[in-house]
C-alpha positions as CSV (number, residue, x, y, z in Angstrom):
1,X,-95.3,91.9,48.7
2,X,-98.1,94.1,48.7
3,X,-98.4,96.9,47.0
4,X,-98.9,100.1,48.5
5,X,-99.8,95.8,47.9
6,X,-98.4,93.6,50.0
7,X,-95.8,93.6,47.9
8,X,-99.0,92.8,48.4
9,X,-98.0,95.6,45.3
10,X,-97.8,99.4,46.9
11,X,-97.4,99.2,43.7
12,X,-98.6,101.1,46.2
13,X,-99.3,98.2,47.8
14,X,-101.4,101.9,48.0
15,X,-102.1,104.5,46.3
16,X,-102.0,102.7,42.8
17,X,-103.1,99.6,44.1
18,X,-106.4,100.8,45.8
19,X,-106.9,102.9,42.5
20,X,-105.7,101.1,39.6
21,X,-107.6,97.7,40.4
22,X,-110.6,99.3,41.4
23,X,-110.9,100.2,37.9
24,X,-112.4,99.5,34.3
25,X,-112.1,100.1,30.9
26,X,-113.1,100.8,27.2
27,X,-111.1,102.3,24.9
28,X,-108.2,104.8,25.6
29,X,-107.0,107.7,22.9
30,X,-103.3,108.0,22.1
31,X,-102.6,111.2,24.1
32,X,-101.0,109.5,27.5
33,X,-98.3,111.3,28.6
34,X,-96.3,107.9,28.4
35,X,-96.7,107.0,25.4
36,X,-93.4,108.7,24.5
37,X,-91.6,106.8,26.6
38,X,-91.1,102.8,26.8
39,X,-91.7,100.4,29.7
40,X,-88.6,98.9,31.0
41,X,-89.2,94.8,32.2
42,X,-89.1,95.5,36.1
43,X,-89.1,91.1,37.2
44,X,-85.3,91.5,37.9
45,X,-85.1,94.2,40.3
46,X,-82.8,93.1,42.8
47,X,-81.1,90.3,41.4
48,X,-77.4,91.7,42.5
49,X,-75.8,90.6,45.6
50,X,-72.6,92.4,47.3
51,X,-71.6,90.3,50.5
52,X,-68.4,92.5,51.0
53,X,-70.5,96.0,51.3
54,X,-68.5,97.8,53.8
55,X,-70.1,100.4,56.4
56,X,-70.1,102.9,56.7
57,X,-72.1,104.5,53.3
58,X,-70.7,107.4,52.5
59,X,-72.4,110.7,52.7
60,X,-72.6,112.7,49.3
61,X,-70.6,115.5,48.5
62,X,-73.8,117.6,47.8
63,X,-75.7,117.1,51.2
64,X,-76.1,119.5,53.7
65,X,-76.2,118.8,57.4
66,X,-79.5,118.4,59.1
67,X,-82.9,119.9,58.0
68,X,-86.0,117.9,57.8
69,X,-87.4,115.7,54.7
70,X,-91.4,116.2,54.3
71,X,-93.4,112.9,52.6
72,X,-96.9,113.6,51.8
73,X,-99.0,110.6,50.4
74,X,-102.8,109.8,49.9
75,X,-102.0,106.3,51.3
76,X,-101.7,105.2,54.6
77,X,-100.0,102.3,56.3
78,X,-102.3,99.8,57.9
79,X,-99.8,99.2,60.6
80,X,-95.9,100.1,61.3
81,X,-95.3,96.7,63.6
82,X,-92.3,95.0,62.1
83,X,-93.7,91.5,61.9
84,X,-96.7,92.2,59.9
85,X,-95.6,94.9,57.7
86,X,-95.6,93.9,53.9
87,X,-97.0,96.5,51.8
88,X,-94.5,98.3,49.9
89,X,-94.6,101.6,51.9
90,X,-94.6,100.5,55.3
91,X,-91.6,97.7,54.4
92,X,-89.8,100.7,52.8
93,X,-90.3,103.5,56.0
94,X,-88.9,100.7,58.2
95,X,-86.6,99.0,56.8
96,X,-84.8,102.3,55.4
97,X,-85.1,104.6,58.2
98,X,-86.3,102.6,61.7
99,X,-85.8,98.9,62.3
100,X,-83.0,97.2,60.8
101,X,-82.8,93.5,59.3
102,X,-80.5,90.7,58.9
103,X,-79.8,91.9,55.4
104,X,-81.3,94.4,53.2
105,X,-81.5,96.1,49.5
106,X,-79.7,99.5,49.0
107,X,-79.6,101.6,45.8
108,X,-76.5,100.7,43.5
109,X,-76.3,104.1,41.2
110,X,-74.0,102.5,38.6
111,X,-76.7,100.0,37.4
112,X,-79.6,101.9,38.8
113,X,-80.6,99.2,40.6
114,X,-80.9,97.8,43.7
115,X,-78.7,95.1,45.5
116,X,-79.0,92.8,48.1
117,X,-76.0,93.7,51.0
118,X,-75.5,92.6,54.4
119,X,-77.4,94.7,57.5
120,X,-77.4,93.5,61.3
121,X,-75.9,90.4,60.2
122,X,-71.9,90.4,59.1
123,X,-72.6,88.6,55.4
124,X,-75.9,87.1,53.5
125,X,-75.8,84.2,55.7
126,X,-74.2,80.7,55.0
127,X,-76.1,77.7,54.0
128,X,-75.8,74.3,54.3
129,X,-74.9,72.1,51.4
130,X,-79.0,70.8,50.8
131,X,-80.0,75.1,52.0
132,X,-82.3,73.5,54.6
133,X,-79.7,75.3,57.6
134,X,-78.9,78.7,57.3
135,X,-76.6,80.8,59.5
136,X,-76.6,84.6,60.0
137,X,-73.9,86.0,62.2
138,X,-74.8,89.6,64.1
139,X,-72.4,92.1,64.2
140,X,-70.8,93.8,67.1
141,X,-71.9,97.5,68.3
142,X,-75.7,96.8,67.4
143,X,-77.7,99.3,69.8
144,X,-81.4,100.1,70.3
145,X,-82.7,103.3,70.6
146,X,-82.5,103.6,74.0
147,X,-78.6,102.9,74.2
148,X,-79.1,98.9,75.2
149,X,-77.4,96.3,73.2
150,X,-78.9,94.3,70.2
151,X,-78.6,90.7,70.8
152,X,-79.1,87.2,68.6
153,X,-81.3,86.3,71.1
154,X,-84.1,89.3,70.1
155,X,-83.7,88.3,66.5
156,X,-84.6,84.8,67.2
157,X,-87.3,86.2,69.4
158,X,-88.7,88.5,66.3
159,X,-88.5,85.5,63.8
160,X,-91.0,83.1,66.2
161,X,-92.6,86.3,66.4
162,X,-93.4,86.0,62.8
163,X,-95.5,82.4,63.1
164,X,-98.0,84.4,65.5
165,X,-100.7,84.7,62.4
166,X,-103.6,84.8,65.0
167,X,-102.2,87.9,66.5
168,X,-100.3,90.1,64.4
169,X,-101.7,89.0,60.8
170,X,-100.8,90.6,57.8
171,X,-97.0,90.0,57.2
172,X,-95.4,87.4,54.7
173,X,-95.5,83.6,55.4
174,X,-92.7,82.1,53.7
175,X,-91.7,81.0,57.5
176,X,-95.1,78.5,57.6
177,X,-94.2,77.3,53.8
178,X,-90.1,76.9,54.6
179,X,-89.3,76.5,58.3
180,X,-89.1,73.7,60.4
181,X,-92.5,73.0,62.2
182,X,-94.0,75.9,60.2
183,X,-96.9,74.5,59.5
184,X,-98.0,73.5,63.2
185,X,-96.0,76.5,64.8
186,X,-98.3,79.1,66.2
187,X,-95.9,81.6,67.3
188,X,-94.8,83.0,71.1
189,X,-98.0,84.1,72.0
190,X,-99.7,80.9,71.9
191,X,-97.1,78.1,71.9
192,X,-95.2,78.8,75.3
193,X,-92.3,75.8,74.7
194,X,-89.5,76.2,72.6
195,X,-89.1,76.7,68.8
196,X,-86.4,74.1,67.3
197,X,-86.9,76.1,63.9
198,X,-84.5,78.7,65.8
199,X,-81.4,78.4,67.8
200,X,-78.9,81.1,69.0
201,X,-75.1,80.2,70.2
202,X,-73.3,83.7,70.7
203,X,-73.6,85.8,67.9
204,X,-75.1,83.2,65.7
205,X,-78.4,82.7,64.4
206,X,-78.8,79.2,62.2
207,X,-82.6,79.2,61.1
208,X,-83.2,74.7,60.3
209,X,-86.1,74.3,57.1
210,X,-88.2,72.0,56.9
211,X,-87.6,71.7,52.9
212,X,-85.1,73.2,50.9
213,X,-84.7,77.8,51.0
214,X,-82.4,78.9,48.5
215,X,-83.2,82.6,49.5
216,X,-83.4,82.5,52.7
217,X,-80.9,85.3,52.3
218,X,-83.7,87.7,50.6
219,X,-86.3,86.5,53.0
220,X,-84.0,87.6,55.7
221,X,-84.2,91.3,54.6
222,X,-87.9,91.9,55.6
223,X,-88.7,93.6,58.6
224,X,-89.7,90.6,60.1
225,X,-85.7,89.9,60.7
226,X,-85.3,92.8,62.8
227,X,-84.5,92.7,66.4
228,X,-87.0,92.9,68.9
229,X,-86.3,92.2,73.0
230,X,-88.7,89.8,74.3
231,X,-89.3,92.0,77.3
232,X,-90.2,94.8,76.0
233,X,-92.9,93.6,73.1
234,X,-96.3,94.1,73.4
235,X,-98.4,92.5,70.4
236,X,-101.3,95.1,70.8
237,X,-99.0,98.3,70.7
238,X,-95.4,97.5,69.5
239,X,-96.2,98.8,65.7
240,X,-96.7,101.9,67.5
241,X,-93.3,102.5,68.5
242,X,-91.1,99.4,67.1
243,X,-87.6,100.2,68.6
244,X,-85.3,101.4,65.7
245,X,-82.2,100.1,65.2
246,X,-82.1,102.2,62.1
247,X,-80.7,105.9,62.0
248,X,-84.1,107.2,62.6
249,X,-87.2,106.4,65.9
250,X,-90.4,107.4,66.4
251,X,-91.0,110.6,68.0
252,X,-95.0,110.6,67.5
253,X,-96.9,108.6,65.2
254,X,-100.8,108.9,64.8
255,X,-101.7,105.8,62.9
256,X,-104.0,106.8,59.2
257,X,-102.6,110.5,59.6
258,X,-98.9,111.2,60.2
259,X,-95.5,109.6,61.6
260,X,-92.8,112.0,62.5
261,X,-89.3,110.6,63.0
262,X,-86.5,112.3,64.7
263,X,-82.7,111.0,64.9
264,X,-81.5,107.7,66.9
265,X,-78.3,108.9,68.4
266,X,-77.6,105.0,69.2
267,X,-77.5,104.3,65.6
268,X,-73.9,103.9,64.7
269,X,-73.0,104.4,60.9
270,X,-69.4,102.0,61.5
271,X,-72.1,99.1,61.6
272,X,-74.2,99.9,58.6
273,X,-73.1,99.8,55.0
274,X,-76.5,100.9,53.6
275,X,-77.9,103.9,55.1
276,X,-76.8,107.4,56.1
277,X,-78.5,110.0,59.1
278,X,-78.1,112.9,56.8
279,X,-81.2,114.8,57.8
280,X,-82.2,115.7,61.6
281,X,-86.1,113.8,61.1
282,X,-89.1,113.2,58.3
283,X,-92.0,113.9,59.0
284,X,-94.6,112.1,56.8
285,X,-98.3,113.1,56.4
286,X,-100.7,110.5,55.2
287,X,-104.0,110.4,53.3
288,X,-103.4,113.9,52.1
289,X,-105.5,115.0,49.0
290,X,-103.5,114.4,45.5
291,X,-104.0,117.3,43.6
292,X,-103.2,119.4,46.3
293,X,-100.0,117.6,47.5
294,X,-99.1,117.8,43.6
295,X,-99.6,121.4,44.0
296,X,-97.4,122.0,46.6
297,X,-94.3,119.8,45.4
298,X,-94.9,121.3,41.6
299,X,-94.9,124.9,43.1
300,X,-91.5,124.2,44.8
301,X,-91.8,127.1,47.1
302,X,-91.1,127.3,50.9
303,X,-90.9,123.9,52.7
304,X,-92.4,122.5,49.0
305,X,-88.3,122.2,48.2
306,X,-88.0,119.7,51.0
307,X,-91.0,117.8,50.1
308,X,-91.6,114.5,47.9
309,X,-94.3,112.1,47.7
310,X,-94.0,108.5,47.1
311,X,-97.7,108.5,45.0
312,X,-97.8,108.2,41.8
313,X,-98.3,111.4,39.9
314,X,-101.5,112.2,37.5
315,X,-101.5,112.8,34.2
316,X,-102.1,116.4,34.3
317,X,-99.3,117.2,37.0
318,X,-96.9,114.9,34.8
319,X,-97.4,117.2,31.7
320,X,-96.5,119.9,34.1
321,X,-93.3,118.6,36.2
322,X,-92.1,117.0,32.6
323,X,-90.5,120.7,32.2
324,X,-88.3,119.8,35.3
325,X,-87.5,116.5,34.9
326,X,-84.6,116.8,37.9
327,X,-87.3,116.4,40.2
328,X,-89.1,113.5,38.3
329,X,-88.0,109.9,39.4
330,X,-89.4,107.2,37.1
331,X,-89.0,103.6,37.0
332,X,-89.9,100.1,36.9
333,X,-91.2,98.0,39.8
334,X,-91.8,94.3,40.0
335,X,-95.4,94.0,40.3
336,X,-98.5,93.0,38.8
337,X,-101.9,94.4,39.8
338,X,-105.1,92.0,39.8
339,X,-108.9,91.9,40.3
340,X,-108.6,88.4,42.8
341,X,-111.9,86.6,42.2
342,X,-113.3,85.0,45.3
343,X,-113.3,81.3,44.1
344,X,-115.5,80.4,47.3
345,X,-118.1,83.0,45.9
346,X,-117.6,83.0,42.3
347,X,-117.5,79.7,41.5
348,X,-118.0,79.1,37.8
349,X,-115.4,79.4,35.5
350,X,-117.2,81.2,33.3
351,X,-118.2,84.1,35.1
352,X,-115.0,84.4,36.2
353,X,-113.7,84.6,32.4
354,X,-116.5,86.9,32.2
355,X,-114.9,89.4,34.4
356,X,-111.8,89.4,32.1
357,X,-113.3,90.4,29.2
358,X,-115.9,93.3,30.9
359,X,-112.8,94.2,32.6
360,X,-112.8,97.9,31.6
361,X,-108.7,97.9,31.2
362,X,-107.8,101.3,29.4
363,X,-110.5,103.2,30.9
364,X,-110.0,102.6,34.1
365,X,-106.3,103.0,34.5
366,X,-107.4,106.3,33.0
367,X,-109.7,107.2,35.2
368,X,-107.4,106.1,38.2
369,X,-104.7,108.7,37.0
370,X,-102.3,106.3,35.3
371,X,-100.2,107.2,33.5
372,X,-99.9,104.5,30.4
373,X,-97.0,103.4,29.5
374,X,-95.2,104.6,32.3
375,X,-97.4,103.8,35.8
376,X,-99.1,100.7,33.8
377,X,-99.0,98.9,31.2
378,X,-101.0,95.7,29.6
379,X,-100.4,92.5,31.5
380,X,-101.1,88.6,30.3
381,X,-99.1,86.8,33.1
382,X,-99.1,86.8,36.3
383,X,-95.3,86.8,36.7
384,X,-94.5,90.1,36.0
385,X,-92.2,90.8,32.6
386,X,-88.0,90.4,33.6
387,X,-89.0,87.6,36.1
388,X,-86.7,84.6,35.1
389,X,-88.5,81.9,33.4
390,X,-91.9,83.7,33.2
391,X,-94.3,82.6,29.9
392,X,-96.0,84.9,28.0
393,X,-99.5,83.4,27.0
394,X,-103.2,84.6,27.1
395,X,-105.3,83.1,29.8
396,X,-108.4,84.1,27.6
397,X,-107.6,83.7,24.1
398,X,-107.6,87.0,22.3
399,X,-106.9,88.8,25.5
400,X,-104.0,91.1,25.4
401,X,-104.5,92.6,29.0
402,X,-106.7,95.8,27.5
403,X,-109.2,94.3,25.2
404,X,-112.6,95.1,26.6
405,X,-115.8,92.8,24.7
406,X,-119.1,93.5,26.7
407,X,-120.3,90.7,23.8
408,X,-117.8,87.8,24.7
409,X,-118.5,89.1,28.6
410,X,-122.4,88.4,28.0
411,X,-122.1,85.4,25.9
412,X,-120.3,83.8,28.4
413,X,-123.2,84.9,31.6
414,X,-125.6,83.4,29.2
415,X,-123.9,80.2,28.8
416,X,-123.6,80.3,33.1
417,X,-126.6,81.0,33.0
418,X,-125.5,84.2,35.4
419,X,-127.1,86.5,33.2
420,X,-127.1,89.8,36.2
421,X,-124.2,88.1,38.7
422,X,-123.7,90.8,41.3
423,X,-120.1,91.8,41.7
424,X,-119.3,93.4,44.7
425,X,-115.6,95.7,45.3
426,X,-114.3,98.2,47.6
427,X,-113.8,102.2,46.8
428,X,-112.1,104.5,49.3
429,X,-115.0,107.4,49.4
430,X,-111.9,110.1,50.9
431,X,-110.6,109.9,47.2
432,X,-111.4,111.3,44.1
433,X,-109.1,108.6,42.0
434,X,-110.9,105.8,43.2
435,X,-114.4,106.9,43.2
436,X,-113.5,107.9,39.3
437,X,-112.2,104.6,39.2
438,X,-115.7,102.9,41.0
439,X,-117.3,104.7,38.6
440,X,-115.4,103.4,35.3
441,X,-115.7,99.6,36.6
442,X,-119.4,99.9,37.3
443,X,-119.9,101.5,33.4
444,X,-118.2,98.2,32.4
445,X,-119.5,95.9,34.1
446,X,-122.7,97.0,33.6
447,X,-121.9,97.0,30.1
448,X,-121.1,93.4,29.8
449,X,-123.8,92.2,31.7
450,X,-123.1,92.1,35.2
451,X,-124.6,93.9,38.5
452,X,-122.0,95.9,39.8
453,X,-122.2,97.5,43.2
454,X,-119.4,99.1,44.7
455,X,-118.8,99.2,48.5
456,X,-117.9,101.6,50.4
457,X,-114.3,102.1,52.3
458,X,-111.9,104.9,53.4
459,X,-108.2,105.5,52.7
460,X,-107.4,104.5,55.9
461,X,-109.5,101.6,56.4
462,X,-109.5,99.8,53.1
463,X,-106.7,97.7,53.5
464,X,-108.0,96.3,56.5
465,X,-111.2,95.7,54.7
466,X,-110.1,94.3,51.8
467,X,-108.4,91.6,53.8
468,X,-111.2,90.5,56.5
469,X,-113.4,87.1,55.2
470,X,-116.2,88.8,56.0
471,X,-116.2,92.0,54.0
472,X,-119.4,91.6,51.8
473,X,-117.2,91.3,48.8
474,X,-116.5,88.8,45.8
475,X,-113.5,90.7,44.2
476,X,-110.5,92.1,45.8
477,X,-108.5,94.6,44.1
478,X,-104.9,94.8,44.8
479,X,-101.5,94.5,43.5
480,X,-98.4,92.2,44.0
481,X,-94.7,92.8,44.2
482,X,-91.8,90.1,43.9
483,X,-90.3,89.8,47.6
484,X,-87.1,89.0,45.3
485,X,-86.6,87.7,41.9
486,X,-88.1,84.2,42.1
487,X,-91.9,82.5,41.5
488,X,-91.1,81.2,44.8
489,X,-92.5,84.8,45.9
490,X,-95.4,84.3,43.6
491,X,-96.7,81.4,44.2
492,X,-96.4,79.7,47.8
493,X,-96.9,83.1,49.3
494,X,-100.2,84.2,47.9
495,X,-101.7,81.2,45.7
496,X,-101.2,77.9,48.1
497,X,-104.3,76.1,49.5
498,X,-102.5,75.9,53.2
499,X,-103.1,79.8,53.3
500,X,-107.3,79.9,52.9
501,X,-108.6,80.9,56.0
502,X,-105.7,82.5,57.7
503,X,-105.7,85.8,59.8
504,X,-105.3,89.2,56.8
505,X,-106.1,86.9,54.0
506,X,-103.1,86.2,52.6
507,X,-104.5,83.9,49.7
508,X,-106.8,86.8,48.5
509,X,-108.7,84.9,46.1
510,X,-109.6,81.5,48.2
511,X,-107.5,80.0,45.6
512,X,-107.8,75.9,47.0
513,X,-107.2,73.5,44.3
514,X,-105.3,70.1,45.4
515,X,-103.5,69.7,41.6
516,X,-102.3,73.3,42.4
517,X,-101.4,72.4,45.9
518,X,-99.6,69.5,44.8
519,X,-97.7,70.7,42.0
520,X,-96.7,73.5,44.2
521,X,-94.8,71.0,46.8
522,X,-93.3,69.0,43.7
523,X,-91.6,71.9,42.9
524,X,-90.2,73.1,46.1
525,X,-89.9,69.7,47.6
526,X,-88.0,67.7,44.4
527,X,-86.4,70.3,42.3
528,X,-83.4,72.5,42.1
529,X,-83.5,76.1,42.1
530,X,-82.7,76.0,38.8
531,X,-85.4,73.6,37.6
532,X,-88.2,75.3,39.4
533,X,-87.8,78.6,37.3
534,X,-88.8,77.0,34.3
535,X,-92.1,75.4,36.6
536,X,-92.7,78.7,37.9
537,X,-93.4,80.0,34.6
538,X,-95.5,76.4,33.8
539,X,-97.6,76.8,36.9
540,X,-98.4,80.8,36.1
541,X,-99.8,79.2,32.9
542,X,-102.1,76.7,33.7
543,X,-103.5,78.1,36.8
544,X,-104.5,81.3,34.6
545,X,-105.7,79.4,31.8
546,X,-107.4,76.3,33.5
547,X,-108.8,78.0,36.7
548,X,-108.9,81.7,36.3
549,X,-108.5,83.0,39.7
550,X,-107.5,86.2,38.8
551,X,-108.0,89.5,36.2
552,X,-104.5,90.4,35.2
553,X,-105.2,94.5,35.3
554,X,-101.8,95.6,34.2
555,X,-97.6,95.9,35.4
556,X,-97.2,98.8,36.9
557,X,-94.1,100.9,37.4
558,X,-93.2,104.5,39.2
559,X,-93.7,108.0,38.3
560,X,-93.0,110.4,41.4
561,X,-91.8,113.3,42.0
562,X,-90.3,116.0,44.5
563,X,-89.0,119.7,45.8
564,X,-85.8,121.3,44.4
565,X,-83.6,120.5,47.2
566,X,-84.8,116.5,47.9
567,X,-81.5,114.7,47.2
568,X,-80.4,111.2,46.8
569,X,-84.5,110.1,45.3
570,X,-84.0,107.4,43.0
571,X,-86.5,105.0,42.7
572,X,-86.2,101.2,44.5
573,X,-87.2,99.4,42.2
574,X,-87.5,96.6,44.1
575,X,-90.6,97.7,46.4
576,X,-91.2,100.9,43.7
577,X,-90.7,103.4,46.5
578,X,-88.1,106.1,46.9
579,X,-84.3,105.5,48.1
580,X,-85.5,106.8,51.9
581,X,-81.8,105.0,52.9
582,X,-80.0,107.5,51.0
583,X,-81.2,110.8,50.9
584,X,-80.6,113.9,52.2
585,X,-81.1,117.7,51.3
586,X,-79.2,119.5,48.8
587,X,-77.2,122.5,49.2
């Protein structure tokens, strides 16, 4: 996922993704705020599963009725439509509040963690013996927002849905990797016949692979396993009003400024065993300035009690809401943020080591407002640390993730003979963290030899620009979140050959290399679920060491915080975003 990145990585596949990769480095002092504090492994986050979770959730003690919750951020979502929404925030705002899923993750407060329950669908589906069948059975009492009934039927409708790359780009593409016909499928839109990858008798929904999916059952928590009626879908507009299922719908949404939501009185809490209707609406404002939403929250006066952001918070406002900790929600997330080098534009090896060692790590994170130790820390691997059978190694030897060498940088442009290589990366101009980051990256690249020159984006447009082929770029800065805990959601989803040249990029850095390609299907194609954790881990390695797609810019994990009366904020560590499912205001 991206964050703030598709799970990207927010990360934000947003906030911390746009700034913290569009950074660089030199040497950082020893006066972070988080230095105090240690770095938990975040690779796990949502390993539980509870098939018997029983609706309704309960409403806390401590909430009182109705009231509205306030979420200002300096992101904004690049789109709301169900199908392609995969950065952390937007998969977060509607899978917890608006359009409901097969299954879905929901805060477990005893292990402070999240767990994979059932949603629209009665249990985590059932698999056949080899996995390549999976069946998901709806529940009974499913509504829309405008009082008609959910059926198995719009489900199946929403997952074809999914295959339509050309027209609603963007979203994960496990489907195209996994289901039958995926990778000649082109979705509704364009193939009018039927899709065999999909079939529908009653209530039942059996999805046939064309290779063995052992999580099908995660997958099927995504947005793009909502419901949505054939009739009433419009490719062009739907993501700007998707019909909840959830306990909230849109009452006016102004895509890049603001989304207000207001109760769905067709949402029935009998049929949902992982979200409560607490509060009468949210209303959330986007691409707001950071230090003065941090003002507002740290003030904590007025409407400031109701109010939380989902950003990360600076250093300086850190230092400040540390006092109150109540209203300070940290954690881990599982993602891993990364410069993606353009392999169809920087095509030597060398220059592409060269990047990781003018890579400008401390200094940049710094000058994006991380918070080290806490928001980001080093990172060697690509697999993020906690993920089950990830390898820790150095791709460059000597490089521990926040070693800066302008020498070794120039020695290796000499040897390219790419003394001067122009490296070109996006900066949102509408914020001051990223044009202090732009400014840290071109001091070290410049420093070890390159030509740097930022171009220029907008908060709201950036994502968009950073994934269309024709953006005069060579780097892409951006984070990535597991989808669950498996390389499977490294690996085929962002690093496979098939995906070059696909609508929104989702192979960021042009990564094409037949070995790669190949080993990839030996290890979905031949082994067990078990033996592929071990290759996961194997593959991370060598791609990193022998091809060097990527720069490795650090793990990051949360730091957010919120007014006096916000309740129910914990942080999900799967996505790194708050608990939106659960909360409520206080009394």
């Amino acid at each position: 996922m991206t964050q703030r990145s598709r799970r990207g990585v927010v990360a934000t596949l947003a906030a911390t993704a746009l700034m913290t990769l569009a950074a660089c480095g030199g040497s950082g002092s020893g006066d972070d705020p988080g230095t105090e504090q240690s770095f938990r492994a975040g690779g796990a986050a949502g390993s539980a599963k509870n098939a018997e979770a029983q609706a309704p959730m309960a409403v806390p003690d401590g909430a009182s009725e109705g009231g509205r919750l306030t979420v200002l951020t300096s992101v904004a979502p690049s789109t709301l439509d169900p199908t392609q929404a995969y950065y952390t925030d937007s998969t977060a705002i509607l899978s917890d509040l608006v359009t409901r899923s097969l299954t879905q993750f929901v805060y477990d407060p005893t292990s402070d963690d999240m767990q994979l329950i059932p949603d629209l669908a009665t249990d985590l589906g059932r698999p056949n013996e080899d996995n390549t069948e999976w069946t998901f059975t709806l529940r009974d009492g499913l509504k829309y927002e405008d009082g008609t009934d959910v059926k198995a039927e719009d489900v199946a409708y929403a997952i074809k849905r999914t295959f339509a790359i050309a027209e609603l780009p963007d979203g994960p593409t496990y489907n195209t990797t996994f289901f039958l016909d995926g990778d000649t499928y082109k979705g509704p839109f364009s193939d009018k016949g039927a899709y065999k990858g999909v079939q529908v008798k009653g209530n039942d929904i059996t999805i046939t692979m064309r290779r063995p999916f052992s999580d099908m059952d995660y997958y099927a928590s995504f947005p793009q396993f909502t419901a949505i009626p054939e009739a009433k879908d419009n490719p062009q507009t739907y993501g700007q009003h998707p019909l909840a299922t959830g306990p909230y719908k849109f009452a006016d949404y102004k895509a890049g400024a603001s989304l207000t939501l207001e109760k769905n009185e067709y949402w029935d809490p009998a049929t949902d065993p992982g979200r409560i209707q607490a509060v009468d609406g949210w209303d959330f404002k986007f691409a707001q300035d950071t230090a003065k939403l941090e003002n507002v929250i740290i003030n904590d006066t007025g409407s400031a009690q109701t109010t939380l952001t989902y950003d990360n918070v600076t250093a300086a406002s850190y230092r400040q809401i540390s006092q109150d900790k109540d209203r300070l929600v940290t954690g881990t997330q599982p993602c891993t943020f990364m410069w993606f080098l353009d392999m169809t534009k920087i095509k030597d090896l060398k220059v592409r080591q060269a990047l990781g060692w003018a890579y400008p790590y401390q200094d940049a994170w710094k000058a994006a407002g991380e918070l080290v130790g806490i928001t980001r820390v080093p990172g060697t691997a690509i697999l993020p640390p906690g993920t089950a059978g990830r390898k820790e190694y150095q791709a460059l030897d000597g490089q521990d993730g926040q070693t800066t060498d302008p020498a070794k940088s120039k020695a290796l442009l000499k040897e390219a003979g790419a003394e001067g290589f122009e490296i070109k990366f996006l900066y949102a101009t509408d914020d001051d963290q990223s044009i202090a980051a732009k400014d840290a990256i071109v001091k070290g690249l410049e420093a070890g030899g390159f030509k740097a020159t930022p171009i220029a984006s907008t908060t709201e447009t950036i994502r968009t620009d950073r994934t269309d082929y024709n953006s005069p770029i060579n780097v892409r800065s951006s984070g990535w979140c597991s989808d669950w805990p498996s390389g499977t959601t490294w690996f085929p989803a962002q690093w496979s050959g098939d995906l070059v040249g696909l609508e929104g990029m989702p192979n960021p850095a042009n990564f094409k290399v037949k070995e790669m390609d190949a080993e990839q299907d030996r290890i979905l194609d031949t082994l067990t679920p078990a033996e592929a954790i071990k290759a996961w881990g194997d593959f991370d390695q060598k791609m990193e060491s022998t091809y060097y797609p990527a720069v490795v810019t650090g793990y990051g994990g949360v730091a957010m915080i919120h007014g006096s009366k916000v309740g129910g904020m914990a942080n999900d560590n799967v996505r790194g975003m708050p608990t939106f499912s659960r909360m409520y205001i206080s009394r």
